[in-house]
LUMKOLZA-725232 format. One record per residue (C-alpha): residue in three letters; x negated, y negated, z negated. Coordinates in steps of 0.5 Angstrom, whole numbers, plus 2048, in hexadecimal, padded with zeros to 3 digits. Layout:
<nodes>
ALAXYZ/...
</nodes>
This chain:
<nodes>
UNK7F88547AC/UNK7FC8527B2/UNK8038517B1/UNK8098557B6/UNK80984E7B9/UNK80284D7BA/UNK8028557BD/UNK8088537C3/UNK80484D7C5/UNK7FD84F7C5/UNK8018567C9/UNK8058527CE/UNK7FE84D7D0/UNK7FA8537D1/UNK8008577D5/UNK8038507DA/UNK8018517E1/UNK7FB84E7E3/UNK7FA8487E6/UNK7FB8477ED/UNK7F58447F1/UNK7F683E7F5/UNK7F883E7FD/UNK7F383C800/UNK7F3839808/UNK7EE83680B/UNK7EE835812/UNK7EA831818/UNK7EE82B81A/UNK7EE82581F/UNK7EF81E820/UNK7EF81A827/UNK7EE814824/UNK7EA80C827/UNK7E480A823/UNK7E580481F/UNK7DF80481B/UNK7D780781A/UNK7D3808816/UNK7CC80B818/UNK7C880B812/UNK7CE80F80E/UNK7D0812813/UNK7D8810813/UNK7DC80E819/UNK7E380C817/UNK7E980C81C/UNK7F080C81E/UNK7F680F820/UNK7FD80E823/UNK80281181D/UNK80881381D/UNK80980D818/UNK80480981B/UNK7FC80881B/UNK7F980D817/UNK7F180C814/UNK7EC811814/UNK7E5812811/UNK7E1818813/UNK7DB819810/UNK7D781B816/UNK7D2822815/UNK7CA820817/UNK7CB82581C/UNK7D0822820/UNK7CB81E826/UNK7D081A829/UNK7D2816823/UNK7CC811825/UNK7CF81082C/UNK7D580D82A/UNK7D780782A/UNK7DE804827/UNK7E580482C/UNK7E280B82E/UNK7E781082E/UNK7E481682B/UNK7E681E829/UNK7E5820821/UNK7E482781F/UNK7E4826817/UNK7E682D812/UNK7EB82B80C/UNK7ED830807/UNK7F4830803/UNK7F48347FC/UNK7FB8357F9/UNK7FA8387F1/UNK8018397ED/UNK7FE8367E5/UNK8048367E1/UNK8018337DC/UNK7FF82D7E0/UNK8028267DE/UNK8058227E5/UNK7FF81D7E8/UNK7FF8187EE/UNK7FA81A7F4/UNK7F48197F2/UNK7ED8177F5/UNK7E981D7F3/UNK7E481C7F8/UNK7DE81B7F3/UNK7DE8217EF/UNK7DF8257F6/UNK7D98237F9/UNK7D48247F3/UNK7D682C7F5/UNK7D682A7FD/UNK7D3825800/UNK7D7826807/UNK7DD823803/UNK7E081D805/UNK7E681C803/UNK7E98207FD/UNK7F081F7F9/UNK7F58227F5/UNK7FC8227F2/UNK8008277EE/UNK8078277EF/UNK80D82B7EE/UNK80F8307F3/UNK8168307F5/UNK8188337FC/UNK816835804/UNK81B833808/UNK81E83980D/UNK819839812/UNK81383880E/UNK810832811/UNK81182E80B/UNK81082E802/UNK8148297FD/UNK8118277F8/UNK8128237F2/UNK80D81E7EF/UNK80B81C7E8/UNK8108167E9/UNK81781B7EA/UNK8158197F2/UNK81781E7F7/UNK81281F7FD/UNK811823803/UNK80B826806/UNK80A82980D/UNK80783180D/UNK802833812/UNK80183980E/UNK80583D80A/UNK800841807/UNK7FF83B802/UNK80783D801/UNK8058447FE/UNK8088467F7/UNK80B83E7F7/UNK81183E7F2/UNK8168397F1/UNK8148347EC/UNK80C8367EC/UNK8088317EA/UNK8038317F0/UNK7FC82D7EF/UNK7FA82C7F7/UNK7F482A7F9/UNK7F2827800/UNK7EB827802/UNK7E7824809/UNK7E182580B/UNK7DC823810/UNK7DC822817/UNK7DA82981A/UNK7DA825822/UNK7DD820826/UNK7DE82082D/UNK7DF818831/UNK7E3817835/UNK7E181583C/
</nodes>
């Protein structure tokens, strides 16, 4: 026989609102970039491009369909159309984590991935214009993040606890620069 006790919690899990679904956006995207590096038989080329801060690194792993990758040579300035995916899921439950490399377990179900990584942080606040989040780390650490579209935003709360994962894929095409 249930207690009352029992009966209340059994009643307010089976009436709570549904959980809601990630905030997925995934989007084509592109990098002017100078290749560095090439490796044919895996069919990578690494690159770089001039930052705010700098120097910046790229992989791309770069689609068999894409024919110009074996004309390619190293200091060539070239064009490179790659998709990434952003999902935001509130886990309320979840324990705080640094960015982790979750690139392995990503390709076992897609072999198009690249790069994957995740991170679960503490949600805190949109500034006024909606073009930036605050966040909290697992060490008390505040961060700022920059929103390329606020529908990873929907149905955010202050102090959410947020898994986002980050997910590139395959080089789609790459134009040279002449």
């Amino acid at each position: 026989m249930l207690a009352s006790a029992d009966v209340l919690i059994l009643s307010l899990l089976l009436s709570a609102a549904p959980a809601q679904a990630p905030n997925t956006v995934t989007r084509e995207t592109t990098t002017v970039a100078t290749v560095d590096r090439i490796n044919q038989a895996d069919r990578v080329l690494t690159a770089h491009s001039q930052g705010q801060g700098g120097k910046v690194a790229h992989t791309f792993k770069v689609d068999p369909g894409v024919k110009v990758f074996d004309e390619l040579k190293v200091g060539d300035v070239v064009t490179v159309r790659h998709t990434e995916s952003v999902v935001v899921e509130v886990r309320p439950d979840a324990k705080l984590t640094e960015l982790q490399d979750t690139t392995e377990a990503g390709k076992a179900g897609d072999a198009t991935i690249v790069q994957q990584q995740k991170r679960v942080v503490i949600f805190e606040d949109v500034d006024s214009q909606g073009l930036f989040v605050t966040y909290r780390t697992q060490n008390n650490q505040r961060g700022r993040y920059p929103i390329q579209n606020k529908e990873l935003l929907k149905g955010l709360r202050r102090g959410d606890r947020i898994e986002i994962t980050l997910t590139l894929a395959r080089a789609i095409s790459i134009e040279r620069k002449r």
